[in-house]
C-alpha positions in Angstrom: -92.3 -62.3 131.9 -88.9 -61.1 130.8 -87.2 -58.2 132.8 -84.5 -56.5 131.8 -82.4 -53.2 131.8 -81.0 -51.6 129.3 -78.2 -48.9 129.2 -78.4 -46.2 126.8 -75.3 -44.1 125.4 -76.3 -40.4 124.0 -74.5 -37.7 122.2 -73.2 -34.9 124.2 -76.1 -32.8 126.1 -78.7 -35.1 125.0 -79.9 -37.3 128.0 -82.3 -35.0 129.4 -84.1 -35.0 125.6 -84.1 -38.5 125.5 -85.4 -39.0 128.9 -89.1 -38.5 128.0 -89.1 -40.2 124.4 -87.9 -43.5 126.1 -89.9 -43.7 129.3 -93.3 -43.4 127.1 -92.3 -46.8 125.6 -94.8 -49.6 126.0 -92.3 -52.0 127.5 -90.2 -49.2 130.1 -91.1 -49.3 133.3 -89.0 -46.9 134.6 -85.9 -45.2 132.8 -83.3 -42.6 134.7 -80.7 -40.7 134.0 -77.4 -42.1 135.8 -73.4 -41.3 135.4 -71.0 -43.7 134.3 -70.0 -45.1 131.0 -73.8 -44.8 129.9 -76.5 -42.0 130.1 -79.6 -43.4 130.7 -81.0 -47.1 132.2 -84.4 -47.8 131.2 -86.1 -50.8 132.7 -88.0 -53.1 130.8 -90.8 -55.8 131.1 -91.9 -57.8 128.0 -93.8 -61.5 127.8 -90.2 -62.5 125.3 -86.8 -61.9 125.4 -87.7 -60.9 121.2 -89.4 -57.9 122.5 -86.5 -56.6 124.7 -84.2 -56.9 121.7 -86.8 -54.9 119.8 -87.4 -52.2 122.4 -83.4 -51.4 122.1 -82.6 -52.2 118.9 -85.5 -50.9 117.0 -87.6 -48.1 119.5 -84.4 -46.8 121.6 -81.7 -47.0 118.7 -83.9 -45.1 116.4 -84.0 -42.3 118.6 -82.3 -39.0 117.2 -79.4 -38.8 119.8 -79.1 -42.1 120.6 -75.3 -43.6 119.9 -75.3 -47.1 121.6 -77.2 -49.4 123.7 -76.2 -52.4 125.9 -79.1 -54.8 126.8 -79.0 -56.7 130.3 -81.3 -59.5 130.8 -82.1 -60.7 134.2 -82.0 -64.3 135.8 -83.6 -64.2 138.6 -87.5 -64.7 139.4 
């Protein structure tokens, strides 16, 4: 199992939008709204690390509103 978290950066106003559309992904587990340099963490559990890198680069990125994504995969157990 991979696990992993991955920070989402949206256009002005539209992190509430978003919130739904990327929580009803089959590989989020949980996804939340948070301040700082990005808008939204959604965290995600796939059997490969090649389904992380889909689930934000394909399914999260080609969200309307969506300008950037930085994917964090975890080490431990």
């Amino acid at each position: 199992m991979v696990h992993a978290f991955i920070m989402v950066k949206t256009g002005a106003g539209e992190s509430e939008q978003l919130l739904g559309p990327i929580r009803e992904l089959e590989a989020v587990t949980e996804a939340h709204i948070v301040a700082g340099a990005y808008d939204v963490i959604a965290e995600v559990d796939t059997d490969a690390v090649y389904e992380v890198l889909k689930t934000a680069s394909t399914r999260i990125q080609g969200l309307d509103g969506v300008a950037d994504t930085k994917t964090y995969i975890s080490l431990d157990d």
